[in-house]
C-alpha positions in Angstrom: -26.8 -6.1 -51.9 -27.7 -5.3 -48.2 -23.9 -6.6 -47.2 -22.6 -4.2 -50.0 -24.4 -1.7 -48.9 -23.6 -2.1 -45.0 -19.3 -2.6 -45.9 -20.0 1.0 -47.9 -21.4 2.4 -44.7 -19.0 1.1 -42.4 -16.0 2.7 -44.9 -17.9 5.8 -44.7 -18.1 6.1 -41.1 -14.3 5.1 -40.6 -13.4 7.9 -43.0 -15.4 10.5 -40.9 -13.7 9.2 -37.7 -10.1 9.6 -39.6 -11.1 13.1 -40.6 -12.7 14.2 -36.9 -9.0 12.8 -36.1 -6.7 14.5 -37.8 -8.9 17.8 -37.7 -8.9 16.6 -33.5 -4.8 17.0 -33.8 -4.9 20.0 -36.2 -6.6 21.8 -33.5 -3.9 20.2 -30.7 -1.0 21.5 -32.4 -2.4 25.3 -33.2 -3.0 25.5 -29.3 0.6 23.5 -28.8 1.9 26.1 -30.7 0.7 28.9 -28.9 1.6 28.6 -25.6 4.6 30.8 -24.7 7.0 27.9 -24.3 6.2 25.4 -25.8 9.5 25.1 -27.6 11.2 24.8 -24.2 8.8 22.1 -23.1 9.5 20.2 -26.5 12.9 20.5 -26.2 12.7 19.2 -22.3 14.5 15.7 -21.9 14.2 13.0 -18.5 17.0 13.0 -16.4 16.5 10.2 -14.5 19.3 10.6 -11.9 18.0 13.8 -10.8 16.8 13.5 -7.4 13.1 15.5 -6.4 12.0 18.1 -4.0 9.9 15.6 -2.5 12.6 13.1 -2.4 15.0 15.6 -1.2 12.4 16.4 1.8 11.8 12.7 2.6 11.1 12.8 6.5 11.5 8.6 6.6 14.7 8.5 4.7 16.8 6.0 5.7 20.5 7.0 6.7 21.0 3.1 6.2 19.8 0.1 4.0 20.3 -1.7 7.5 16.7 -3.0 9.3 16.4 -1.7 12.9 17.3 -4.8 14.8 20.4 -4.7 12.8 21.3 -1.2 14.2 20.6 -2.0 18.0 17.0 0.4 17.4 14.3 -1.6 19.2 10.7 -1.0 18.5 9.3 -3.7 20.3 9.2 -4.1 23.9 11.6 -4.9 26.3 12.3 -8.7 28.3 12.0 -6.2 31.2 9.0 -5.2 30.1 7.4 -8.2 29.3 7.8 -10.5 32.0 6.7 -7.8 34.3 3.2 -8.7 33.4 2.2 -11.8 35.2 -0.3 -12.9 32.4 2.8 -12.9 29.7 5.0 -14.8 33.0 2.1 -17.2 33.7 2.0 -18.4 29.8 5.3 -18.4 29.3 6.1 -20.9 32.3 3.3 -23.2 30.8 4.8 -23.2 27.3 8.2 -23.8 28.8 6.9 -26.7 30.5 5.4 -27.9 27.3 1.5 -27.9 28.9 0.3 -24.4 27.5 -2.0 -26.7 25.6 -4.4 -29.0 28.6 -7.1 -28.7 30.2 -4.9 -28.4 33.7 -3.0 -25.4 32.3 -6.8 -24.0 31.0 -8.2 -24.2 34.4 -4.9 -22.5 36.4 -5.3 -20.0 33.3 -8.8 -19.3 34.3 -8.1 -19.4 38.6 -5.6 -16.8 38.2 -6.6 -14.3 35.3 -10.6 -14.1 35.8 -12.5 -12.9 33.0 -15.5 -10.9 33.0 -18.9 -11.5 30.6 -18.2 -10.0 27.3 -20.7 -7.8 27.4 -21.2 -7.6 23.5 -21.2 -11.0 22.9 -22.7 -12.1 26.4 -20.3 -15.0 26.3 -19.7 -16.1 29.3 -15.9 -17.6 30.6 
């Protein structure tokens, strides 16, 4: 009895939600129907080739699928530029010489580039 009577309630309530529904869509297509163009807007289809104002106005757009390098534009810095720093020189010298990575190279490291307290971290060098 109780089961019978809670399947009738549940049918019940699913018919009110199908009525608010189409009364929901009723109410859409008056409002559709009057705006001013809504014919137009109905019979509006995508063109997907068409390009965008925002597209058209792109500041970054490429003139070329080509990457930077590729096009002799460099970003990065110059070999002039780098080995006129003596810290870059001094590490790439050790590298070369395959001891970037002892205790020797450590200690030059710390002789030649001093470092000072971090004063956040109080670390000292």
């Amino acid at each position: 009895e109780q089961l019978r009577k809670k399947l009738i309630d549940q049918q019940v309530a699913e018919d009110k939600m199908t009525r608010e529904r189409e009364l929901q869509l009723e109410r859409l297509s008056t409002l559709a129907m009057s705006c001013p163009y809504q014919k137009k807007i109905a019979d509006l289809s995508a063109d997907i080739h068409k390009s965008t104002n925002a597209r058209q106005n792109d500041f970054f757009r490429r003139q070329s699928d080509l990457a930077d390098f590729q096009l002799d534009r460099h970003t990065s810095f110059t070999d002039e530029k780098l080995f006129s720093d003596k810290k870059f020189r001094l590490a790439n010298s050790l590298h070369d010489a395959g001891i970037n990575k002892t205790i020797a190279a450590r200690d030059v490291i710390r002789n030649v580039i001093p470092r000072t307290e971090e004063r956040t971290t109080g670390i000292k060098p």
